[in-house]
N, C-alpha and C positions, 0 to 999 in steps of 0.2 A: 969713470972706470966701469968698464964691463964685464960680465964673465966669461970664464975662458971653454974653449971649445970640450974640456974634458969635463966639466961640471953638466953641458947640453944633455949626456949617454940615454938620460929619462926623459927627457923632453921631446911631445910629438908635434908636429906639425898638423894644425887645427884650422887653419886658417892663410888663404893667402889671396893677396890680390895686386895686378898688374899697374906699376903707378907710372910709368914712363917705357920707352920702349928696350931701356938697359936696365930697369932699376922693377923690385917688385917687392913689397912688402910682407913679412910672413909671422904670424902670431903661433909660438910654440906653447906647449904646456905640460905640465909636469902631472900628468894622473897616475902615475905610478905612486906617488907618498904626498905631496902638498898642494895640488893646483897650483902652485905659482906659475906664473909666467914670465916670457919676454916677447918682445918684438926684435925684428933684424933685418934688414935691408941686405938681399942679397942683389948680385947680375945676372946677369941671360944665363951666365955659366955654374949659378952657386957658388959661387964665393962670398959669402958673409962681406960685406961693407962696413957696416954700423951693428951691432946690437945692443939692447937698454942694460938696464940693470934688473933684478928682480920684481917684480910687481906680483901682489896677493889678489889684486881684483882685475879680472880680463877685462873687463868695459873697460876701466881705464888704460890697461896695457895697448888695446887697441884704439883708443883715443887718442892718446901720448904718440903712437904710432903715424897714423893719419898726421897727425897734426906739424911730426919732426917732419915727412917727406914731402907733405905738399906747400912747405914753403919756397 
């Protein structure tokens, strides 16, 4: 289960990188009140695909990331 697009409102986009020529990777964060993060596999278009569930620590949110797209 993931969270939903209205809990995102604090979360900026920090991070993104091209993983296929439809698919692109994007590491959001919450510096507004908790650093938390997520990862989320958007398309060409921005449409969210995939996103994780919450993570406290970004190395791993970005690892867990990497690791779900490039299989």
């Amino acid at each position: 289960m993931s969270i939903e697009q209205d809990e995102m409102e604090s979360f900026e986009l920090v991070f993104s990188v091209q993983i296929d020529e439809g698919r692109i990777l994007e590491l959001l964060v919450d510096d507004i009140s908790s650093g938390d993060c997520v990862w989320q596999v958007t398309n060409a278009s921005g449409q969210v695909l995939e996103r994780s569930e919450i993570y406290q620590d970004q190395a791993h949110c970005l690892r867990d990331g990497l690791n779900k797209t490039l299989k």
